[in-house]
Backbone and ligand atoms as CSV (ligand in chain L), in Angstrom:
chain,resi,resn,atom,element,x,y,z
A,1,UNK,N,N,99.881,77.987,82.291
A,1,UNK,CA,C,100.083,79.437,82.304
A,1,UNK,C,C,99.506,79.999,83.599
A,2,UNK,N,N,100.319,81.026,84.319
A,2,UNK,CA,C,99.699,81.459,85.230
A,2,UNK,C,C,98.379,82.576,85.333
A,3,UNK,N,N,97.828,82.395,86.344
A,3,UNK,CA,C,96.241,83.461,86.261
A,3,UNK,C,C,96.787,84.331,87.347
A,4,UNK,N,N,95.982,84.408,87.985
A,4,UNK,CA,C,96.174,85.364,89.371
A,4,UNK,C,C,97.137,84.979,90.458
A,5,UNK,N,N,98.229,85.588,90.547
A,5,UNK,CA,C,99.672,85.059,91.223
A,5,UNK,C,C,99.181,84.590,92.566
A,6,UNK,N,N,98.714,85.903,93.523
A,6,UNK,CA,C,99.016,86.134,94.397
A,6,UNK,C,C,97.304,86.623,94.843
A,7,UNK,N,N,97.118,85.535,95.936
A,7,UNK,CA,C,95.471,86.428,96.479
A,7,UNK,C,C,95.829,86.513,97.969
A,8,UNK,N,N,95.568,87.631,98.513
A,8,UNK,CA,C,95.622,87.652,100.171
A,8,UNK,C,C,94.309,88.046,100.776
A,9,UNK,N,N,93.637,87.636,101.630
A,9,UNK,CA,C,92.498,88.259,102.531
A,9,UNK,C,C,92.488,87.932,104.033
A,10,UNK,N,N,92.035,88.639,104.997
A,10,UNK,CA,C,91.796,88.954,106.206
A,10,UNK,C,C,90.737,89.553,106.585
A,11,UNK,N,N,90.632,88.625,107.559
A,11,UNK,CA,C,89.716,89.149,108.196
A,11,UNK,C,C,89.013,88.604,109.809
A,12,UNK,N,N,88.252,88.700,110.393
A,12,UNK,CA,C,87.593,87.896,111.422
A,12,UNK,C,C,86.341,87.046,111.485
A,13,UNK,N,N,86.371,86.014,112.124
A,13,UNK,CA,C,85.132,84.716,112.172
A,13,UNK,C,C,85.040,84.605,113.114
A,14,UNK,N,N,83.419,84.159,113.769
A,14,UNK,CA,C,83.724,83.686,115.165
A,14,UNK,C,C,83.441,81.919,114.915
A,15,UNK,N,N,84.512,81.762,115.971
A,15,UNK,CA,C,84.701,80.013,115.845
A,15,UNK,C,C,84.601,79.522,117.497
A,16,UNK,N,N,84.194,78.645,117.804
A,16,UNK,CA,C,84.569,77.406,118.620
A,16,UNK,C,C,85.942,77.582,119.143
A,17,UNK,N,N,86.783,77.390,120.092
A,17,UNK,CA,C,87.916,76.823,119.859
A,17,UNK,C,C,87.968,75.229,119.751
A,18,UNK,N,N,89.307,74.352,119.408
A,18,UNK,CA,C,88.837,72.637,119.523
A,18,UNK,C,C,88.305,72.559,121.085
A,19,UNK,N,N,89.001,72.776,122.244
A,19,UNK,CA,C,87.977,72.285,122.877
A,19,UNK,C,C,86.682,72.348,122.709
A,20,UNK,N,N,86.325,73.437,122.528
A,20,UNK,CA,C,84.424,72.838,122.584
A,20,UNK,C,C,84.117,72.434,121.303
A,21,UNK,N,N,84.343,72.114,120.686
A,21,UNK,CA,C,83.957,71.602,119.407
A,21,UNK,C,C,83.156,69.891,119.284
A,22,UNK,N,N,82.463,69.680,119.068
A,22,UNK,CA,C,80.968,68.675,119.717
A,22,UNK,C,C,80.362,69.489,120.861
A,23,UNK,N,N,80.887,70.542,121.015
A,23,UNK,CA,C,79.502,71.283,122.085
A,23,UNK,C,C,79.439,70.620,124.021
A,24,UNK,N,N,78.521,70.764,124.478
A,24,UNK,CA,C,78.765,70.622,125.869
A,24,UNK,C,C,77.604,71.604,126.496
A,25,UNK,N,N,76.886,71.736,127.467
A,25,UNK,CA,C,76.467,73.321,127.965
A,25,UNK,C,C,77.346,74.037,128.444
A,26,UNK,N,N,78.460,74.037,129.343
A,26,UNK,CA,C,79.626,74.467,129.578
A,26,UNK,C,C,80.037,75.349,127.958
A,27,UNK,N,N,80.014,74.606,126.900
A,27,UNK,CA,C,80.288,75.414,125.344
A,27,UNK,C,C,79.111,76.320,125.133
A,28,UNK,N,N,78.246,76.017,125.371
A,28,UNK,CA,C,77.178,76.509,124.588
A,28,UNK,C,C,77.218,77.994,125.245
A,29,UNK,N,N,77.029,77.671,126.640
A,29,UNK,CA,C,77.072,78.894,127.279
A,29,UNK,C,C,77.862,80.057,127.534
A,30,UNK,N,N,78.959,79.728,126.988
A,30,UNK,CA,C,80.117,80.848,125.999
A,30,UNK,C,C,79.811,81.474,125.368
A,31,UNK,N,N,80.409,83.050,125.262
A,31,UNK,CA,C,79.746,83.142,124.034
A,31,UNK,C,C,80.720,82.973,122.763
A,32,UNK,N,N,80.527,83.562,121.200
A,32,UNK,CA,C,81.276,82.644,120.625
A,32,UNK,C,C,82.615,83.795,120.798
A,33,UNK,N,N,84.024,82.964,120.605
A,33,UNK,CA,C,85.162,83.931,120.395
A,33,UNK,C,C,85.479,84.385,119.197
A,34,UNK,N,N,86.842,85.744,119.223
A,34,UNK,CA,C,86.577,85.989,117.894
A,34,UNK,C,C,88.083,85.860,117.813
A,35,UNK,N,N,88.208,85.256,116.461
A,35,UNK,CA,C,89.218,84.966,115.766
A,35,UNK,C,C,89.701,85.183,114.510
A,36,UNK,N,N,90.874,85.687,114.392
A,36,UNK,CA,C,91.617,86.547,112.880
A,36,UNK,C,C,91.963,85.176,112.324
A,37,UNK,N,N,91.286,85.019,110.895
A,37,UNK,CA,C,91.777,84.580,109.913
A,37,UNK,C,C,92.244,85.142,108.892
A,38,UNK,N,N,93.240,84.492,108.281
A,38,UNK,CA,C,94.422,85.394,107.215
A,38,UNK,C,C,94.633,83.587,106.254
A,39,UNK,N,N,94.326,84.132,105.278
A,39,UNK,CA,C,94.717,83.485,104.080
A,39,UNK,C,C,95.424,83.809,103.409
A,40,UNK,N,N,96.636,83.134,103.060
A,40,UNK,CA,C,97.749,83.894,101.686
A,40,UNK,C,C,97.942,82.469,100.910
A,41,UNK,N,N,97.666,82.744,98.978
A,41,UNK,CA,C,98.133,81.981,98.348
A,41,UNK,C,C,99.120,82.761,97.220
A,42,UNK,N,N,99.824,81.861,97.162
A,42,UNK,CA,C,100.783,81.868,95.870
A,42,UNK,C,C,101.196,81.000,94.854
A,43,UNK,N,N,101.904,80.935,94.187
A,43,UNK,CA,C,102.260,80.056,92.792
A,43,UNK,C,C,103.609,79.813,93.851
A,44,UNK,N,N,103.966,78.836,93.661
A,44,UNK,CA,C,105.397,78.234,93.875
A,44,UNK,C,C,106.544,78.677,93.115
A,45,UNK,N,N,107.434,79.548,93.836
A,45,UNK,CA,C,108.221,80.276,92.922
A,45,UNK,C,C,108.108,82.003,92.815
A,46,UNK,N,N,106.765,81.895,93.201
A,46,UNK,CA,C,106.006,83.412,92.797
A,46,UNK,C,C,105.946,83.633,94.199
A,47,UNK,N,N,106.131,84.960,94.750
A,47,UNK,CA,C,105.602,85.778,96.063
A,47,UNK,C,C,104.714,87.068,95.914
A,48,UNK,N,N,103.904,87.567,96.451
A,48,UNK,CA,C,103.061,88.422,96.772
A,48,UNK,C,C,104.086,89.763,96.835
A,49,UNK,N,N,104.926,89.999,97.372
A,49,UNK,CA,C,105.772,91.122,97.897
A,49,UNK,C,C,107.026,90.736,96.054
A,50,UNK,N,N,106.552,92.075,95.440
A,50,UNK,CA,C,107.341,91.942,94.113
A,50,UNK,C,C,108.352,92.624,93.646
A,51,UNK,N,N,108.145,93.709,94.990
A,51,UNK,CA,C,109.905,94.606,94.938
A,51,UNK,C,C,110.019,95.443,96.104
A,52,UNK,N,N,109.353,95.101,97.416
A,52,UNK,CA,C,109.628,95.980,98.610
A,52,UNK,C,C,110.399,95.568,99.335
A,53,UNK,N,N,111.713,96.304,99.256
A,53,UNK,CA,C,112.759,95.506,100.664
A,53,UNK,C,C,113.080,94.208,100.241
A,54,UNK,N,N,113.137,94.333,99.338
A,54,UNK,CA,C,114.002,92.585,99.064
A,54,UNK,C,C,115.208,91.661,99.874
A,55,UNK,N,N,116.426,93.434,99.575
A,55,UNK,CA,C,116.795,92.911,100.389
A,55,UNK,C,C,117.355,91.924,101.539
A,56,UNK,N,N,116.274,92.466,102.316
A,56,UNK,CA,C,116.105,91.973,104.080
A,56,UNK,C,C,115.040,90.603,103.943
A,57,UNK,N,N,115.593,89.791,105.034
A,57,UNK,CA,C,114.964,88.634,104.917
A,57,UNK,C,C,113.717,88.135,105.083
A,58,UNK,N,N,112.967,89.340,106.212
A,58,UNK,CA,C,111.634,89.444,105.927
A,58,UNK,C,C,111.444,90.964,106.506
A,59,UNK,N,N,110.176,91.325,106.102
A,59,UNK,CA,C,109.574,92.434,105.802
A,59,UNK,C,C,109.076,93.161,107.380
A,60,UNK,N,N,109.177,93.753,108.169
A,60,UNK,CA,C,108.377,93.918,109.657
A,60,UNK,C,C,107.996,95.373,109.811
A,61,UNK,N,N,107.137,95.264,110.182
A,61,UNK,CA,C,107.376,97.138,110.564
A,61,UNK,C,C,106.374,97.055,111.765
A,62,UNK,N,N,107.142,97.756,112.742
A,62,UNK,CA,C,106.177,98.041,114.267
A,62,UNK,C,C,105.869,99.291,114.262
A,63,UNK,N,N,104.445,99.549,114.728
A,63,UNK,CA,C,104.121,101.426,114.394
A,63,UNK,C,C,103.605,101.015,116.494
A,64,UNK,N,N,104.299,102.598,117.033
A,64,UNK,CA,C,103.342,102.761,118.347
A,64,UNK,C,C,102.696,103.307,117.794
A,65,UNK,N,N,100.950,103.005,118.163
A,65,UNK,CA,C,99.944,103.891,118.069
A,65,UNK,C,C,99.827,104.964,118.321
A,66,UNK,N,N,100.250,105.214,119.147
A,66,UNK,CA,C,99.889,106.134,120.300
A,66,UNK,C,C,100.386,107.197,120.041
A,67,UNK,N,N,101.880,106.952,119.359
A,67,UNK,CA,C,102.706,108.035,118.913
A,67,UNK,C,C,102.580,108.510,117.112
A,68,UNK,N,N,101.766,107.725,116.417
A,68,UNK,CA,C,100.960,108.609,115.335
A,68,UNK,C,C,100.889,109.849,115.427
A,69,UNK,N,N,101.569,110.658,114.651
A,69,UNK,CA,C,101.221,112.605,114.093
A,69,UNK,C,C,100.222,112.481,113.949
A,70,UNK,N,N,99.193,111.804,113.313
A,70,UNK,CA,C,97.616,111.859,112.166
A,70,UNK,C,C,97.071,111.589,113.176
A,71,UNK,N,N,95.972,111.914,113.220
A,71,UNK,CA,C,95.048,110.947,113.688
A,71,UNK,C,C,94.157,109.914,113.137
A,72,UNK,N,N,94.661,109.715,111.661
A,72,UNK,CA,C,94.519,108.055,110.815
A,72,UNK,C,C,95.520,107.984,110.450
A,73,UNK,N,N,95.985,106.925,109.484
A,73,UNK,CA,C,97.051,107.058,108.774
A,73,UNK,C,C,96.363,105.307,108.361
A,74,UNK,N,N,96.844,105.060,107.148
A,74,UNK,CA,C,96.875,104.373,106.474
A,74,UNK,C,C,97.822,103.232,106.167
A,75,UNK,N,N,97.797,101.822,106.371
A,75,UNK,CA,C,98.907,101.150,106.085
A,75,UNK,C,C,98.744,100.257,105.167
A,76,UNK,N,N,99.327,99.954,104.798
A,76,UNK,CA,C,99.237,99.195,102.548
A,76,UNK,C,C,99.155,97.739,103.566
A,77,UNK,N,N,98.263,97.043,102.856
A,77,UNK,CA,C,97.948,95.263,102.634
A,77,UNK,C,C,98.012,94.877,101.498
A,78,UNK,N,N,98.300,95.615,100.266
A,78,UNK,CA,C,98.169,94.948,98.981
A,78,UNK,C,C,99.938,94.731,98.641
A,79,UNK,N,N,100.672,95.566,99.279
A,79,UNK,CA,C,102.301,95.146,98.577
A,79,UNK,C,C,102.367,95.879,97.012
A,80,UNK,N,N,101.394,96.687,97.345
A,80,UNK,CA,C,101.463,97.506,95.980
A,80,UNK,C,C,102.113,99.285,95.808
A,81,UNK,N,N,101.953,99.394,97.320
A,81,UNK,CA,C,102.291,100.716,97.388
A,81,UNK,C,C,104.113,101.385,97.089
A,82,UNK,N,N,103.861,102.644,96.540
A,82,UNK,CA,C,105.028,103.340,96.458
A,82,UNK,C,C,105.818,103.495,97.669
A,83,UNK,N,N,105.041,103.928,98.730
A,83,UNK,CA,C,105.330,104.419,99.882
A,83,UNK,C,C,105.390,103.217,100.961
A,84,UNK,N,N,105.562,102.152,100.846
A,84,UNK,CA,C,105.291,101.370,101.556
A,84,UNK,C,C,106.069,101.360,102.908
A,85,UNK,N,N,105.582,100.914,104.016
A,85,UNK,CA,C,104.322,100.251,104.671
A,85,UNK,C,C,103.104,101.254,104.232
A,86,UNK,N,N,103.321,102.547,104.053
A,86,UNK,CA,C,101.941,103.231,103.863
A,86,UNK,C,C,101.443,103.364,102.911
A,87,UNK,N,N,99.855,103.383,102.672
A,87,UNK,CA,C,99.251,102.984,101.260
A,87,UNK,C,C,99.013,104.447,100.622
A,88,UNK,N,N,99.201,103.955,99.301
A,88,UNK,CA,C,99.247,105.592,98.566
A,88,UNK,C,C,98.355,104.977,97.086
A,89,UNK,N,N,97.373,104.435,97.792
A,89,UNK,CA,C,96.398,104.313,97.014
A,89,UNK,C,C,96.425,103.493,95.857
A,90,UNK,N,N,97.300,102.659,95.535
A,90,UNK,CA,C,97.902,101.738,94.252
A,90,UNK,C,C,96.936,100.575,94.749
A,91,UNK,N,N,96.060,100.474,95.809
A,91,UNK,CA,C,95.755,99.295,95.707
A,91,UNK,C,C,94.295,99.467,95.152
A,92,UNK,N,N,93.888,100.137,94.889
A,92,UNK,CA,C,92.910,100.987,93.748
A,92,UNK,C,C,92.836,100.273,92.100
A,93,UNK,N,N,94.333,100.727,91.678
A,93,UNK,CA,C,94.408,99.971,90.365
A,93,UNK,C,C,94.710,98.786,90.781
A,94,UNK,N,N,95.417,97.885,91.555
A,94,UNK,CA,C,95.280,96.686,91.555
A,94,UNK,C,C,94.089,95.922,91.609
A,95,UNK,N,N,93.365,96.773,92.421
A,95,UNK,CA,C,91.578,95.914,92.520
A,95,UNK,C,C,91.030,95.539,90.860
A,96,UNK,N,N,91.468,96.970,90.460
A,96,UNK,CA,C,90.351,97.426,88.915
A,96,UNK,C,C,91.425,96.208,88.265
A,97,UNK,N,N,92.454,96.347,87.988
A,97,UNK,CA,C,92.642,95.478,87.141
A,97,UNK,C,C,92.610,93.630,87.488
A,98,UNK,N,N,92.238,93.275,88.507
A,98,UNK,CA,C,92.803,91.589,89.022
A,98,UNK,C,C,90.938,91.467,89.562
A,99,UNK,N,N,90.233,91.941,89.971
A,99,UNK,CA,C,89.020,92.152,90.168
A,99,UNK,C,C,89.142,91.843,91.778
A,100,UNK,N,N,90.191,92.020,92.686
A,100,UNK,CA,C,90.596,91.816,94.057
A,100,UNK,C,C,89.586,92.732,94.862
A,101,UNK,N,N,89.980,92.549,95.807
A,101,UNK,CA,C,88.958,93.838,96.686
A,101,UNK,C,C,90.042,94.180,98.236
A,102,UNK,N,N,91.295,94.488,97.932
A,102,UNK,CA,C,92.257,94.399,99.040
A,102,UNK,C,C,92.204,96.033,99.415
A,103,UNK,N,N,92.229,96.464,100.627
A,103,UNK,CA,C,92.217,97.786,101.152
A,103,UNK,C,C,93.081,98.384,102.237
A,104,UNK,N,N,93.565,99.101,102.819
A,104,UNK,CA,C,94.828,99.467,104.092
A,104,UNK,C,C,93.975,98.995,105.271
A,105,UNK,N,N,95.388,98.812,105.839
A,105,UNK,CA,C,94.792,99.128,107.573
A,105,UNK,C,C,94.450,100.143,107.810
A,106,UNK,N,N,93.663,100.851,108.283
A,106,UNK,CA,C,93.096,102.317,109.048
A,106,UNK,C,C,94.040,102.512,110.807
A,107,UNK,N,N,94.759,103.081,110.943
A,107,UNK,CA,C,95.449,103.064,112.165
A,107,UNK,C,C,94.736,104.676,112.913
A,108,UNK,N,N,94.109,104.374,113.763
A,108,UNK,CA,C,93.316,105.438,114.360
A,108,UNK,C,C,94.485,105.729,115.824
A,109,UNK,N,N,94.840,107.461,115.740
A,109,UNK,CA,C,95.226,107.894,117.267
A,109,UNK,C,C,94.253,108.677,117.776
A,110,UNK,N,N,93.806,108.345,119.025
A,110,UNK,CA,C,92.889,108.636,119.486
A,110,UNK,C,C,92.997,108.695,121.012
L,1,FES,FE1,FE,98.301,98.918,99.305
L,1,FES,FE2,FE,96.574,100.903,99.587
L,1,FES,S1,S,98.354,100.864,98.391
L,1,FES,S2,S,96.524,98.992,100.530
């Protein structure tokens, strides 16, 4: 029986790249880089995205920054929103009920 379909998280680590990895002073003396990690699991069969744009073969959306009305605006990471790409707060009850902790992008014009 299935439990929790779909878990996604992001975020940043700082790592090594492979080259320096066993170190070196040349490594050491770097400092460390930073790197986006993104994890997505699913059930086989099952997808994360459960009725947005079906459709289309995959999902994209490009925002210029720059050209933002707001000066935040909000963009959905949970695949839960009404309004999607933008979050309208559904990822609220998804937390409360799955015990997740998924939240928007914050898109700052500035
Ligand atoms: Fe999806 Fe807010 S509704 S992140």
């Amino acid at each position: 029986m299935a439990s929790i379909l779909s878990t996604v998280a992001a975020g940043f680590c700082y790592n090594k790249s492979p080259m320096e990895v066993g170190g070196g002073a040349a490594a050491a003396a770097r400092p460390p880089r930073r790197v986006a990690a993104v994890v997505v699991r699913a059930e086989a069969g099952q997808g994360i995205n459960r009725d947005i744009r079906k459709t289309e073969q995959k999902v994209v959306d490009t925002v210029v920054v720059t050209e933002l009305s707001k000066p935040l605006t909000a963009y959905c990471r949970c695949w839960r929103s009404g309004t999607f790409p933008l979050c309208d707060g559904a990822h609220a009850k998804h937390n409360k009920a799955t015990g997740d902790n998924v939240g928007p992008l914050l898109l700052k014009n500035q």
